[in-house]
C-alpha positions as CSV (number, residue, x, y, z in Angstrom):
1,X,-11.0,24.3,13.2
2,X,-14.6,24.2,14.3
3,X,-15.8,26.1,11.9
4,X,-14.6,23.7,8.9
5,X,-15.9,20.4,11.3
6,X,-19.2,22.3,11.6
7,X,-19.7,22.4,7.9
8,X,-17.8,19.1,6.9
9,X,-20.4,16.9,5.4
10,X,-18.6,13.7,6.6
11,X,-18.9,14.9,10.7
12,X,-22.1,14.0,11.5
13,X,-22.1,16.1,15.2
14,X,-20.2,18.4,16.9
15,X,-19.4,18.5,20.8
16,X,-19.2,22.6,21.7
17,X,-18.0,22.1,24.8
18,X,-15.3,24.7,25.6
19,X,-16.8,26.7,22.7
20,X,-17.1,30.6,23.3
21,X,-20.6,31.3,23.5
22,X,-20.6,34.4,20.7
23,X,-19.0,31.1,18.5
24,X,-22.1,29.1,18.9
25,X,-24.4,31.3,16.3
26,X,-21.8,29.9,13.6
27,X,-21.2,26.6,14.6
28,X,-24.9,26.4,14.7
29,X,-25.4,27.8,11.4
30,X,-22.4,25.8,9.6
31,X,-23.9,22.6,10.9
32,X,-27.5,23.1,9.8
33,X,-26.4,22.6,6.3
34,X,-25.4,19.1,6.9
35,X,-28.2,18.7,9.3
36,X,-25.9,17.4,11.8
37,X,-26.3,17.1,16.0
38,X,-24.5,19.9,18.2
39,X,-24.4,19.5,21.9
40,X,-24.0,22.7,23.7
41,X,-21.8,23.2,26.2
42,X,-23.2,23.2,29.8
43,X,-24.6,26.8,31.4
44,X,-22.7,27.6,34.7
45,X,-20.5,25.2,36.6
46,X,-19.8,22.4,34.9
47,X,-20.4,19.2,36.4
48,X,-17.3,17.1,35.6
49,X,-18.5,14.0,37.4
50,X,-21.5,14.1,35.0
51,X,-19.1,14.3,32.1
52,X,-17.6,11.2,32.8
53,X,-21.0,9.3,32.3
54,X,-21.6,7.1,29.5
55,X,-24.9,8.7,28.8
56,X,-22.9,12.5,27.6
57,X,-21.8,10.8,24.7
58,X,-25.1,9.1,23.7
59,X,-25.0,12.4,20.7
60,X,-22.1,10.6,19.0
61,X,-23.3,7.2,19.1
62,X,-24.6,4.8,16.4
63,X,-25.1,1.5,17.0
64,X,-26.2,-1.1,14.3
65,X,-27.0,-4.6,14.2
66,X,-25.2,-6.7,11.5
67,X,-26.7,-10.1,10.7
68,X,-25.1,-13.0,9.4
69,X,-27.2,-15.8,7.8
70,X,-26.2,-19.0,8.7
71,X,-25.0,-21.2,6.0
72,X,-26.8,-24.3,4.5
């Protein structure tokens, strides 16, 4: 499945975590054609307390203002 999210136009990044590392060439290479964010998954031990932070998602965020004009 990773490989078709990687080079879906409409998925704008891709987390690899759990990802085999020999995969990450492709995923890579899928998502550079719709020039989309990939996170790689961490080197060594993974720190699962870190993982729980708000800040490991900040990749997958968007945050926009909408403003609504106040009527006459």
């Amino acid at each position: 499945m990773v490989p078709f999210l990687a080079s879906h136009l409409d998925v704008n990044a891709i987390d690899a975590f759990g990802a085999e590392p020999a995969m990450m060439h492709d995923i890579e290479q899928e998502a550079a054609a719709g020039v989309k964010r990939v996170v790689r998954p961490p080197g060594g031990e993974i720190d699962w307390a870190g993982a729980q932070s708000p800040y490991a998602i900040a990749a997958f965020t968007e945050i926009k203002t909408v403003w609504h004009p106040k009527g006459l």
